[in-house]
C-alpha positions as CSV (number, residue, x, y, z in Angstrom):
1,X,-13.4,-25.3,5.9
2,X,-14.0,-21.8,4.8
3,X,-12.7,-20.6,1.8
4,X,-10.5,-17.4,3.8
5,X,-8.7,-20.1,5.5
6,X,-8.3,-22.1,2.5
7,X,-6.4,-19.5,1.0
8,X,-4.5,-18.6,3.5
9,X,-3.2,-22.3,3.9
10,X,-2.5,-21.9,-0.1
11,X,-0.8,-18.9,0.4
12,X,1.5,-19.9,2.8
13,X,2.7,-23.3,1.0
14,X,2.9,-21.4,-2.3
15,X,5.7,-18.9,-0.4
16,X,6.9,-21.9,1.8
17,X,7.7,-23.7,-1.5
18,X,9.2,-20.9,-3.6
19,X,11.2,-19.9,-0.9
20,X,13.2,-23.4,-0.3
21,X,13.3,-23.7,-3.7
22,X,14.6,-20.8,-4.4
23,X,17.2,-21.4,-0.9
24,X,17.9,-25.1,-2.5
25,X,18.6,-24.2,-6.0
26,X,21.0,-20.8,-4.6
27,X,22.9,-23.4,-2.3
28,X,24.4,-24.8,-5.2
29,X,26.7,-21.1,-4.9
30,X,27.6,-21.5,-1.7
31,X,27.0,-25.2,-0.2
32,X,30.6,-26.5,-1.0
33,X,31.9,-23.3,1.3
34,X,29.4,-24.0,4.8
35,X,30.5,-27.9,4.3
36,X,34.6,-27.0,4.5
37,X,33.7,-24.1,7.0
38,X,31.9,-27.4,9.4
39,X,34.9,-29.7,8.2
40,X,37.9,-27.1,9.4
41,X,36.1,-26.0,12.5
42,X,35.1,-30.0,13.4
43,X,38.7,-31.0,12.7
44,X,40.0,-28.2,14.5
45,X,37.8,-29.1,17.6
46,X,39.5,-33.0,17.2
47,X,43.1,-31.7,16.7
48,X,42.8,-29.7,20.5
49,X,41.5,-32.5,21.7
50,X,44.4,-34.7,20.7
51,X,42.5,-36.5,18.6
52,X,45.3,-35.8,15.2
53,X,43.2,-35.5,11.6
54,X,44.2,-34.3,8.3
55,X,41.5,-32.3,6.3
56,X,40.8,-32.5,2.9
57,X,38.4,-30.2,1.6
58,X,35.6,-31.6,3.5
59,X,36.6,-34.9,4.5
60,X,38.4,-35.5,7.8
61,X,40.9,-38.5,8.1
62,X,41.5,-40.0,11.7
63,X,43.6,-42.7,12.4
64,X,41.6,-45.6,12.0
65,X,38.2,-44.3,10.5
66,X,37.1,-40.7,8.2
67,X,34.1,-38.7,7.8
68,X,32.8,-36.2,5.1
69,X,30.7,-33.5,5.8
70,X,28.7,-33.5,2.9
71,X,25.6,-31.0,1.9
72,X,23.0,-33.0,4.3
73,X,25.4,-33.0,7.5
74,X,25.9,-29.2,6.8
75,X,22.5,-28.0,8.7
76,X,21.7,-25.8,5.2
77,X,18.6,-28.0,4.4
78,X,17.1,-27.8,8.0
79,X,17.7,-23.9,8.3
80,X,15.8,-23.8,4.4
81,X,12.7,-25.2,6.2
82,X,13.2,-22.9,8.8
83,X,13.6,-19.7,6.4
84,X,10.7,-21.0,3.8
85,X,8.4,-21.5,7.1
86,X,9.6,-18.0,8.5
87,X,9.0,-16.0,5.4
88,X,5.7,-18.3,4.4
89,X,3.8,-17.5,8.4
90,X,2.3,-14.1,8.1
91,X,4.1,-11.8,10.8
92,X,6.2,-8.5,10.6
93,X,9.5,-8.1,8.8
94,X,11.4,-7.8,11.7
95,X,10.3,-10.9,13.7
96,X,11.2,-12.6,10.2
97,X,14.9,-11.1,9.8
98,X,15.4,-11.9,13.5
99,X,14.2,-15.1,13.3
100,X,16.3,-15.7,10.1
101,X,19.4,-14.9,11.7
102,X,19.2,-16.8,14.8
103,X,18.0,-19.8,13.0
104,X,20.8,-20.1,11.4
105,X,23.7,-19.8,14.3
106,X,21.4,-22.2,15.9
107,X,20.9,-24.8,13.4
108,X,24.6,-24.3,12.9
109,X,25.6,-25.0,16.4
110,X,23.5,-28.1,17.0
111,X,24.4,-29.2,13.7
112,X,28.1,-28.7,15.0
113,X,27.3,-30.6,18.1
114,X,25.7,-33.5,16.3
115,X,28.3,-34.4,14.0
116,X,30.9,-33.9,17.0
117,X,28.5,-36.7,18.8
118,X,28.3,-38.7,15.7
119,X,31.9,-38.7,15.4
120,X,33.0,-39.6,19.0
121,X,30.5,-42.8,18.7
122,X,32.4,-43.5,16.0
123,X,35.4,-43.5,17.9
124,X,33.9,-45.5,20.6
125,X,32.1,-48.6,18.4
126,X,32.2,-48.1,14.8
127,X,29.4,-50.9,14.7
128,X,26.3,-48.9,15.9
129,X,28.1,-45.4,15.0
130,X,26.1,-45.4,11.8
131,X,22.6,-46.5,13.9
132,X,23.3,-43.6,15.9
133,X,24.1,-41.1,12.9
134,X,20.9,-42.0,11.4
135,X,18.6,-41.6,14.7
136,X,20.4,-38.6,15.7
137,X,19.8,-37.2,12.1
138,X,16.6,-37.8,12.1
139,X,15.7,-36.7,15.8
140,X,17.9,-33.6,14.7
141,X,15.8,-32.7,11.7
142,X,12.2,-32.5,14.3
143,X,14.5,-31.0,17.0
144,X,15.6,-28.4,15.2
145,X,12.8,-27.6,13.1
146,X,10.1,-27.8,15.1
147,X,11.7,-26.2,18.2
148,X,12.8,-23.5,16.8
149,X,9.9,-22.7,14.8
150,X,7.6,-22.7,17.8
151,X,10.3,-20.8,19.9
152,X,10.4,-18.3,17.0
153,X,6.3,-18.3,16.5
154,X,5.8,-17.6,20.4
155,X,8.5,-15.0,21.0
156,X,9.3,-11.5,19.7
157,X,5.8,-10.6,20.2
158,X,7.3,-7.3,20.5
159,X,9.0,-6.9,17.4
């Protein structure tokens, strides 16, 4: 391997890890208030439903069974990659910022969806709900990183 492409593979890890270090440590500012945002709106979604809840800070008690949104079901790990990757891959600043932005509403909104999906297997057979939770984590974690990087790498050519 020649040594220009060397360095550019060392250049982007070395921003790819100060940047999601940087994210992680900063998250400790701000984590607990995106985990009670995702707990009000998920217990919200439940209560019009008909499905009745009480919230407490971020855990959400149903009749029979509770979950917590804690700082791995909140998305913010997923959309650090995402960012750390973003800012790391050599590209104008706008295509970064825009990528940025929409990473996050969509890492929040299929982070939404997948807790919603968790939950309702929950509902359904509390005996593989936690099976489920952890493949659906998992798959979520490729999904949504890898899909949206690549969506992000191959668009805004124009930006």
């Amino acid at each position: 391997m020649e040594t220009g492409k060397i360095k550019e593979i060392g250049r982007f890890l070395l921003i790819f890890c100060v940047t999601f270090l940087g994210l992680y440590v900063s998250s400790f500012f701000y984590s607990g208030f995106v985990q009670k945002a995702m707990a009000f709106l998920q217990s919200a979604l439940w209560n019009f439903l008909g499905e009745e809840n009480y919230l407490h800070e971020t855990i959400i008690k149903f009749e029979k069974h509770s979950i917590e949104i804690s700082f791995l079901c909140s998305g913010l790990i997923e959309w650090f990659v995402l960012v750390a990757a973003m800012v790391a891959t050599p590209c104008k600043i706008r295509k970064k910022i825009l990528g940025i932005g929409l990473s996050f509403v969509a890492v929040f909104i299929f982070n939404f969806f997948r807790i919603f999906v968790s939950t309702y297997v929950l509902f359904l057979n509390a005996d593989i709900a936690n099976i489920v939770h952890e493949v659906l984590f998992r798959i979520s974690l490729f999904v949504i990183i890898a899909g949206i990087y690549y969506v992000w790498l191959n668009s805004f050519k124009n930006v």
